[in-house]
N, C-alpha and C positions, 0 to 999 in steps of 0.2 A: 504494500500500500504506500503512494507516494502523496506523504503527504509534508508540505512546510510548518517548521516549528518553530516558534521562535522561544527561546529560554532566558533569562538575564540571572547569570550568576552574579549575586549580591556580595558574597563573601570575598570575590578577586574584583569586584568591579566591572565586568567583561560581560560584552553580550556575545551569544553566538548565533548564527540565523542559519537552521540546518536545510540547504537546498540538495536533496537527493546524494548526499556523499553523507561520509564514515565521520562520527561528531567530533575523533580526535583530529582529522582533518579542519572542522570549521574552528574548532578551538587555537589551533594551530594560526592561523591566519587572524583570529581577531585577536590573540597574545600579540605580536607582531604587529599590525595595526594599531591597537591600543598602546602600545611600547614606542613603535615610531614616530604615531602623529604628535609625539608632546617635543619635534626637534625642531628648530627652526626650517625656515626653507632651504635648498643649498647649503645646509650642514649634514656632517656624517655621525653616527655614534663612536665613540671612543671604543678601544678596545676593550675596555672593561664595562662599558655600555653595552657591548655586542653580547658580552657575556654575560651578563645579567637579563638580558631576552632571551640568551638560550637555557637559561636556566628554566624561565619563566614560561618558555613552551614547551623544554622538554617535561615540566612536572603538573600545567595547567590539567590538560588530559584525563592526567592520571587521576588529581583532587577531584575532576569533576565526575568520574567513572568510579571512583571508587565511594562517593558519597551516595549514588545513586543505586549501590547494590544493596541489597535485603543480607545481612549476614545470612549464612547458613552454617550446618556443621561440616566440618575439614573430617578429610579421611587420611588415614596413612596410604603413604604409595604403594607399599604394596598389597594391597586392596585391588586395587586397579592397575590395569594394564597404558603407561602414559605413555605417549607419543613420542619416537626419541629425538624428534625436532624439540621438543618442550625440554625434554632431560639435559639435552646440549646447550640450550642457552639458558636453562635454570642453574647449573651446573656452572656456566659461565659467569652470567649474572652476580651468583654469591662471590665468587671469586672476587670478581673487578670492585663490587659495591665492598666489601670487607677489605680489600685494597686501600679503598680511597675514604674510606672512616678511619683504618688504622694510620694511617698518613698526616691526615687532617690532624688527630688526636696528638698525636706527634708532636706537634708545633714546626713540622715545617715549612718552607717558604712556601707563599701563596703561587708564585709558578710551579712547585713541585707538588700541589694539592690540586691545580688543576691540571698537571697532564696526569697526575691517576686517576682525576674523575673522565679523562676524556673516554677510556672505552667502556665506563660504566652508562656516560648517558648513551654511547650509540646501541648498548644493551639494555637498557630502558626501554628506547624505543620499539628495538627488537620487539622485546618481549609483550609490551602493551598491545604493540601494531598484531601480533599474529594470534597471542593468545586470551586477551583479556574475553572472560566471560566466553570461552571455547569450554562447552559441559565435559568433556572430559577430562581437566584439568581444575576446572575454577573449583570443587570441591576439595582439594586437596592441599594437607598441608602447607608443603612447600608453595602452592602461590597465594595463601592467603597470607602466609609469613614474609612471602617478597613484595607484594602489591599493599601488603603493610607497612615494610621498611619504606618502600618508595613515596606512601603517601608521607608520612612524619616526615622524610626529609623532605618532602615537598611545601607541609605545612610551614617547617620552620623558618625556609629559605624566605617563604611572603611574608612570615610574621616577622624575621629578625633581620632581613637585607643578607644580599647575595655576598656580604663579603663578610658576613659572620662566620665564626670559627662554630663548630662545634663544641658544648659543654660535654665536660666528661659523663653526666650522665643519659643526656642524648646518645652519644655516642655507643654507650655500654646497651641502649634500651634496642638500638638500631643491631650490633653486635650480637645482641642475645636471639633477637627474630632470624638472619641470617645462619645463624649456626641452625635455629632448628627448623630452616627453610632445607640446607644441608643435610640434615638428620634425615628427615624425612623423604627424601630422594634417594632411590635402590643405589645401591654401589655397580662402579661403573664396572662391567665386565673385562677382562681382561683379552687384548688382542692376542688370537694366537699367532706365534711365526710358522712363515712357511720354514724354519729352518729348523732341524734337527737338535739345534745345540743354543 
């Protein structure tokens, strides 16, 4: 059914106007929009400007996807037979985001906090774009523990500015979900060699 919806999320400020596309798509362009139109004319955003809209798009999506679901209850995985598209960049996912938390927490420089978040948001996206609310996946531990780390760190970045550090107990609350986003995914099978020895 094709139908036009218009929504105004209040909590980021942002409207979105869903014309026949994917609503991480419309959200995407009026972050962006909403981000640029406040620059003068023939001026560019700074680089630390650019960066704080891609924060802002890569975690709008997700606040507004994840506010909109009904909890249910999580299963362990193995329960269910998951996808190993899913297992590979769930698998991934933990990795990069537990990366770029232990980093941060670190107190290291803010260019060596952003290039280890850089391939956690391109697995962000990954992971929202193919699997958010896919039924064989959305009941299960592991992505309600990751699409939970995702949202907190999405909440905090609006509520405390893009160039806030993380508090040690953020950090430890985000840490605690990823390990049992981790837990909860089958161990990875072991490749056999073609080789004897």
């Amino acid at each position: 059914m094709n139908l036009s919806v218009q929504r105004t999320f209040s909590a980021s400020g942002l409207c979105a106007t869903s014309r026949r596309e994917p609503p991480h798509a419309q959200l995407f362009r009026s972050a962006v929009h909403a981000r640029c139109s406040n620059y003068p004319q023939n001026t560019q955003p700074s680089n630390l400007e650019r960066r704080e809209i891609l924060i802002g798009v890569l975690f709008t999506p997700v606040l507004a996807a994840t506010s909109l679901v009904t909890p249910v209850p999580a299963t362990a995985a193995a329960d269910i037979d998951l996808p190993k598209g899913y297992l590979d960049t769930a698998r991934s996912l933990v990795i990069a985001l537990r990366d770029a938390v232990d980093t941060d927490l670190s107190g290291a420089p803010e260019r060596e906090v952003r290039r280890k978040a850089d391939p956690a948001k391109d697995l962000v996206r990954q992971f929202m774009t193919r699997w958010k609310d896919v039924p064989l996946v959305r009941d299960d531990v592991s992505y309600t523990q990751l699409t939970g780390a995702i949202k907190e760190l999405g909440e905090f970045y609006m509520k405390n500015g893009q160039r806030s550090r993380l508090p040690e107990n953020v950090g430890q609350v985000l840490l605690a979900r990823l390990e049992a986003a981790e837990n909860a995914l089958p161990p990875e099978t072991e490749k056999k060699s073609i080789f004897p020895f």
